[in-house]
Phi, psi and omega in degrees: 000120171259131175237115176254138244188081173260151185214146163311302188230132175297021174275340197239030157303065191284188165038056169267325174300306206280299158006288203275350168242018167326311183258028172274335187314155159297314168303343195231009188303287152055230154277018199269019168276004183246355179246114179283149147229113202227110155268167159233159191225096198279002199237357167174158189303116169215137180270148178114350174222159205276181189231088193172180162252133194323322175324288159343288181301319169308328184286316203229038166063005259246277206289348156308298196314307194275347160278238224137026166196181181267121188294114213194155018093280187300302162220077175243170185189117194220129188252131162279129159218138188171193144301129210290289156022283187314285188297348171291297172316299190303327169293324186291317179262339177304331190281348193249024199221017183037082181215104197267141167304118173298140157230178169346279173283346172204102151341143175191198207249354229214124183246143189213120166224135185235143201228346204281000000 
């Protein structure tokens, strides 16, 4: 599991203490080799996180690169959640990248959950 964690300014990087002892638990011990964290930060440069808007990494290969696999249909699986703006662009390259909105009735690769 890769959790891409984006903010504007690295001030508002929150739930970082919880993040960083998530796969110490026990219950979750495991599995914590299966588990990434890539924040990004789009509004200035901070190390340890990549720079830029998710569109963005996506477009110009960045965030494969900092996971370390290929964003695919067979196997990738992606939950959104966010400003609707975002998921909307983001949902938009995920399609041309045949990465279809999971429903009910016909599974696919792509999760949408909106708060906003």
């Amino acid at each position: 599991m890769i959790l891409v964690y984006s903010v504007r300014e690295s001030s508002e990087l929150a739930y970082q203490p919880l993040i960083s002892e998530l796969m110490q638990r026990d219950y979750l011990a495991e599995y914590a080799h299966k588990f990434m964290f890539l924040p990004t930060v789009t509004r200035e440069q901070h190390p340890g996180a990549l720079n830029g808007r998710i569109t963005q990494l996506i477009e110009n290969g960045a965030l494969e690169r900092a996971a370390g696999i290929d964003l695919t249909p067979e196997h990738s699986r992606v939950m959104l959640c966010g400003n609707p703006q975002m998921i909307d662009d983001t949902r938009a390259l995920l399609k041309q990248r045949d990465m279809r909105l999971s429903l009910s009735r016909k599974p696919g690769q792509v999760a949408v959950e909106t708060y906003w």
